[in-house]
N, C-alpha and C positions, 0 to 999 in steps of 0.2 A: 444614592441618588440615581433616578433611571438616565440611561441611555441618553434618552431627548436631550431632558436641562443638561447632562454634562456637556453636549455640544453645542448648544444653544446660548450654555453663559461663557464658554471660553472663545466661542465665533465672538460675541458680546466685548469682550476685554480686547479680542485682538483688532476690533473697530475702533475704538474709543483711543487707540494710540494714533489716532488718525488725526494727529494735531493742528494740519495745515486748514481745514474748513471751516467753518462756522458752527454754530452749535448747533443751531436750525438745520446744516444740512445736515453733520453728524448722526440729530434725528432721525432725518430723513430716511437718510442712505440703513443704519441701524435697522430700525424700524422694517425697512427693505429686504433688506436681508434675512432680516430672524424670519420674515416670513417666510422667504424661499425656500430657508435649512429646514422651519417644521413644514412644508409640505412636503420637501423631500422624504423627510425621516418617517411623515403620515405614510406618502408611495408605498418606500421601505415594507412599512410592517403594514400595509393593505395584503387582505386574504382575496386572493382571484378565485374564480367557480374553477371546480376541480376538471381538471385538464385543458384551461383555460389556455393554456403556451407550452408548445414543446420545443426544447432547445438541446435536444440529444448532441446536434454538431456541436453546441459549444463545448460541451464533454468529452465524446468519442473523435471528435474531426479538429478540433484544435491541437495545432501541434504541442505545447509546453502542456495540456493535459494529459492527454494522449502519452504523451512520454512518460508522463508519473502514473498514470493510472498500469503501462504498461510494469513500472516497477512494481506497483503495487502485486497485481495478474502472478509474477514469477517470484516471489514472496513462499517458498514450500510451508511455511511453517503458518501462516494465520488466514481467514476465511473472510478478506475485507473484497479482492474484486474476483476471485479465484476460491475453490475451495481449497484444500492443504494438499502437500501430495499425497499420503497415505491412503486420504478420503477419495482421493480421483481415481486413485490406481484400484481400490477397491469396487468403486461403482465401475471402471471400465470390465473387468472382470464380471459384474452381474450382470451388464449391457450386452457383453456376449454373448453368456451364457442364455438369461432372460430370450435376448431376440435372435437366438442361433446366426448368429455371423459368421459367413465363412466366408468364401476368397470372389464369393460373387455379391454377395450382400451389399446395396449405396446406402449409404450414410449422409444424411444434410446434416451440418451441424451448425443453427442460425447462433449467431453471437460467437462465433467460437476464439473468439479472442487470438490468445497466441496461441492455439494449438495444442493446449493442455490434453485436450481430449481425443483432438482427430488427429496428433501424433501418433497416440495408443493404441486409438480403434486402428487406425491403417497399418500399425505395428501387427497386426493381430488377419490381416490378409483386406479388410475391406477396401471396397473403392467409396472414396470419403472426396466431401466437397463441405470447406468452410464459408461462409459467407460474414463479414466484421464490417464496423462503421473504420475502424481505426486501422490505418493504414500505417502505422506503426508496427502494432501489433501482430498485422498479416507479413508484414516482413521480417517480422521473429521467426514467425510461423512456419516461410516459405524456407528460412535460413535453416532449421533444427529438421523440415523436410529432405531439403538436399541433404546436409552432413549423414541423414539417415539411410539416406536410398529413396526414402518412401516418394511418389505421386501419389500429392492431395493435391485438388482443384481449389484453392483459393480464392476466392474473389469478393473488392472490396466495394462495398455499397452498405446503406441503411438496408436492412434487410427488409422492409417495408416496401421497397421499389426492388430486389431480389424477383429478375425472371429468368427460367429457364424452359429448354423444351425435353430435359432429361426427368424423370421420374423414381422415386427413393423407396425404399423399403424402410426405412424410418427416418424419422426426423427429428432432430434433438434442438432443447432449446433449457440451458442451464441456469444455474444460479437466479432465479426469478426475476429471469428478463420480460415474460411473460406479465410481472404484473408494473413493468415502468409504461405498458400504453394504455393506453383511452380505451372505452369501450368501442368507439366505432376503428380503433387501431386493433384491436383483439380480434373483432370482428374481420376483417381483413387480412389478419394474419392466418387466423383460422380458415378462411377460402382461401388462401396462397397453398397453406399445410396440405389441404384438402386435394387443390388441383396436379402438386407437385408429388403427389404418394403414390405410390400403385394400389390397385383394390384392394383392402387388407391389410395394406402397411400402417405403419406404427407411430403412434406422436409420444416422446418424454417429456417434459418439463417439470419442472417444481415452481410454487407457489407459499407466498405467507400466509400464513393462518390468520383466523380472529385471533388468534392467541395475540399472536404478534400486535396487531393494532391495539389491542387492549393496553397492553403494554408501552403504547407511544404517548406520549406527553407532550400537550405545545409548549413553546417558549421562546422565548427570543434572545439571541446572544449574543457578542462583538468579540471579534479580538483580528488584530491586526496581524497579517501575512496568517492567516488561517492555515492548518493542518501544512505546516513547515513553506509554505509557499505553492501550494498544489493550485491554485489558483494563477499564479502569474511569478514568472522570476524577478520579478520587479516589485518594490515595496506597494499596499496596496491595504484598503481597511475592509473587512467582512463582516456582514450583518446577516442574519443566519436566523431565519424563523422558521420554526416547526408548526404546521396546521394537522387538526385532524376533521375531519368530514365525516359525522358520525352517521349520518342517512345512507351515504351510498359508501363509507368503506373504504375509506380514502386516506391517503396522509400524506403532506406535502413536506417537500423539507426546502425554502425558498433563498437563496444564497446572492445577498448584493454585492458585487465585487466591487469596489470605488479606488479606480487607479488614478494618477496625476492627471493623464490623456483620456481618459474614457472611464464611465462605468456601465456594467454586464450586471442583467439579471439570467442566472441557473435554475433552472423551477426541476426539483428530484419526486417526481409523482410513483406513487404507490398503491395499487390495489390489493385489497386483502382479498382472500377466498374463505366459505366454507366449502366442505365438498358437495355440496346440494348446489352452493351456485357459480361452482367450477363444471359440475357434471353438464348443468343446464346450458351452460357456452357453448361446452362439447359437440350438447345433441342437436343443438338447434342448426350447428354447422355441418353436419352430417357425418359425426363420429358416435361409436360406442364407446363407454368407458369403460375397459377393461378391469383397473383395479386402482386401489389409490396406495400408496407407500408413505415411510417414513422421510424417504428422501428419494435420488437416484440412485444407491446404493442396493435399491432393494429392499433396505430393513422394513417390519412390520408397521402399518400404519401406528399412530400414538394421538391421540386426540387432544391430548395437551401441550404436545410440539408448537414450535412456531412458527413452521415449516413443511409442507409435503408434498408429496411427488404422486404424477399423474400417469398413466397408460390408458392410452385409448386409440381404438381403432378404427380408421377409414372405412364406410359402409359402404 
């Protein structure tokens, strides 16, 4: 039975023990109500135009997510908010190597979470500046800093309001943070890249492929205290629809949180890439493409990956 009618006949039953009324209003009030539940549940599963609402804070800047997402981040062993370690200790080693880093080389690293990576690199001599929504996470960061010796410049803000009046020899930007914004957010990030790089410096990032979109499926789905409670330490029911936007490339993943006190709508937005219209973002914002990769690591481009990775240079 879908979704709707299971909650619409047991709202139903738990009306009808409403013995003290009359019949007429029982109607009533009934009547009243089922209609309220199926507009809500219509809300629910309504598709919005893609990048209709962005709610990164409620993600990165609430603290009970923030906390999990930070578990998630220091997790070595699987690739949900964080790649693995092996994988990072590997791509930090081609990132040196690739953009000759040595003990004068800056480093931006936008998203850098807890510091997986501008531990490394600053382990490795550079002068590194993280920038993170989650201020949790920058305080892992700043913590595994000190214990090490290292200065890295931290600081926490949506990287989309990120100014400074220092200038990078590259700018990193991982795990395809690059494809949760808008196009007029891309746009924007790309003149930040731009104004923040010295002439000739370097932008990294990785992106999803068509592969990937091909690959995503809509559907809608429930289940109560979702992914262990990642949503709220408090009991709470989740309704979870996947959209794809097959014109511009798009896929949503739209998450209703329904707690006793409140309910949150989370909208997870995703832009696909080909590399024709990754390059085309690039140039129009005043970079060359240098090369396109299999990931950050380096490895060879793969055209059936789901995933790959970009160099390009500030002109």
């Amino acid at each position: 039975m879908p979704i709707l009618l299971v909650f619409v006949y047991a709202f139903s039953a738990l009306i009808s023990l409403n013995l003290g009324s009359t019949e007429a209003e029982r109607y009533v009030y009934e009547s009243t109500m089922k209609q309220k539940m199926y507009n809500e549940l219509k809300e629910i599963n309504t598709r919005p135009e893609p990048f209709q609402f962005y709610t990164a804070e409620e993600l990165w800047a609430n603290e009970h997510t923030s906390k999990k997402m930070l578990e998630y981040h220091l997790s070595e062993d699987i690739d949900f908010s964080s790649r693995n370690k092996r994988f990072i200790e590997r791509s930090v080693d081609w990132i040196v190597s690739h953009f000759a880093v040595f003990n004068d080389t800056k480093i931006a690293d936008f998203g850098c979470g807890p510091g997986l990576y501008t531990t490394r690199i600053a382990g490795r001599g550079a002068t590194v500046t993280g920038i993170d929504f989650s201020e949790n996470s920058l305080n892992y960061a700043r913590f595994v800093a000190e214990q090490k010796g290292l200065k890295i410049n931290y600081i926490h803000t949506n990287y989309l309001d990120f100014e400074t009046d220092k200038s990078f020899d590259l700018i990193m930007m991982i795990m395809c943070d690059f494809c949760a914004l808008s196009p007029a957010q891309r746009r924007k990030m790309l003149s930040k890249f731009h104004s923040h790089l010295k002439q000739g410096g370097s932008v990294l990032l990785d992106v999803y492929s068509l592969n990937s979109f091909d690959q995503k499926k809509e559907s809608s789905t429930y289940e109560p205290n979702q992914l262990n409670n990642f949503w709220s330490p408090d009991d709470y029911y989740c309704f979870v629809n996947a959209f794809k936007y097959e014109e511009e490339k798009v896929s949503l993943d739209k998450y209703t949180i329904i707690e006793e006190s409140r309910t949150r709508v989370v909208y997870n937005w995703l832009q696909y890439f080909s590399r024709e219209s990754l390059r085309k973002e690039f140039e129009e914002n005043g970079f060359e493409v240098e090369d396109f990769y299999l990931n950050v690591a380096g490895d060879p481009f793969d055209s059936n990956s789901t995933e790959f990775a970009l160099v390009a240079r500030k002109l």
